[in-house]
N, C-alpha and C positions, 0 to 999 in steps of 0.2 A: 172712764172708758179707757181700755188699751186697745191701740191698735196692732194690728196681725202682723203690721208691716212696717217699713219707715217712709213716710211720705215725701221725705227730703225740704226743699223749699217752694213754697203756697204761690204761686201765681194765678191769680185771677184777668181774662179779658177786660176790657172796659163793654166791648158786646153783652157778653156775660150779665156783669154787674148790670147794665141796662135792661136784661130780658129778668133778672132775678125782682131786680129790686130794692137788693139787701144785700148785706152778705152771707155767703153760703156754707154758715157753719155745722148745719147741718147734714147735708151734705155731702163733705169733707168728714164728717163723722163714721155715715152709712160707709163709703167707700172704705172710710181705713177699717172697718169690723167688718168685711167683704158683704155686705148687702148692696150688690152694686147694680140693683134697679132694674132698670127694662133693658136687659142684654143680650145676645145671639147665644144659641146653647154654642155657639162654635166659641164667640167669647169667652164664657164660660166655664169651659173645659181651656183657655189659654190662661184667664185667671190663679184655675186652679196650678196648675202647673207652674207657674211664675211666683207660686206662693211658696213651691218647694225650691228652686232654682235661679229664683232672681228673673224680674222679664218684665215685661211691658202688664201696667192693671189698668182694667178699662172701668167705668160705670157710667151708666144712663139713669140722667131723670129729666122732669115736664118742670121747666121754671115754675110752673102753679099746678100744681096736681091735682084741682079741681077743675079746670082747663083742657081737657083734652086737646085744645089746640093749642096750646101754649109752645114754646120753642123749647126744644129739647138740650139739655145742658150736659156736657160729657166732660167725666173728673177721670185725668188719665195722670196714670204714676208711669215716668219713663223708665225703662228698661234694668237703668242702676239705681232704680230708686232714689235717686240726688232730685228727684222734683216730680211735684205734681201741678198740674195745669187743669185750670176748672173753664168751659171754653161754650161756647153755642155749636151746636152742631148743623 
């Protein structure tokens, strides 16, 4: 796998980790090749743009995607790219 982008350094919640289960390697995967899940087309189009210019990258997904109720997990790359935070929304 390459990723699109530089993720910087992985931080996980302890939230998170509790609603996941696991750890969220996959996850961390889909975001860095920009499949980044259940997003705003307004995200969407900021994504794209921060993929030419450096910016803030968003991504949604369902701790258990078989769950529709499950808590929603958001993998966000800050702005300089120096880090990414995987977080409960």
């Amino acid at each position: 796998m390459k990723a699109n982008f530089l993720l910087g350094t992985l931080r996980l919640t302890e939230p998170a980790r509790i609603a996941l289960k696991r750890q969220p390697y996959d996850l961390i995967a889909r975001h860095a090749i920009n499949e980044h899940g259940r997003i705003t087309p307004a995200e969407r189009m900021q994504n794209e743009q921060s993929m030419k210019t450096l910016g803030l990258i968003i991504s949604r997904y369902k701790a258990d995607p078989t769950d529709a109720h499950s808590k929603d997990i958001t993998v966000v790359t800050k702005e300089t790219w120096c880090e990414t935070l995987i977080s409960v929304e």
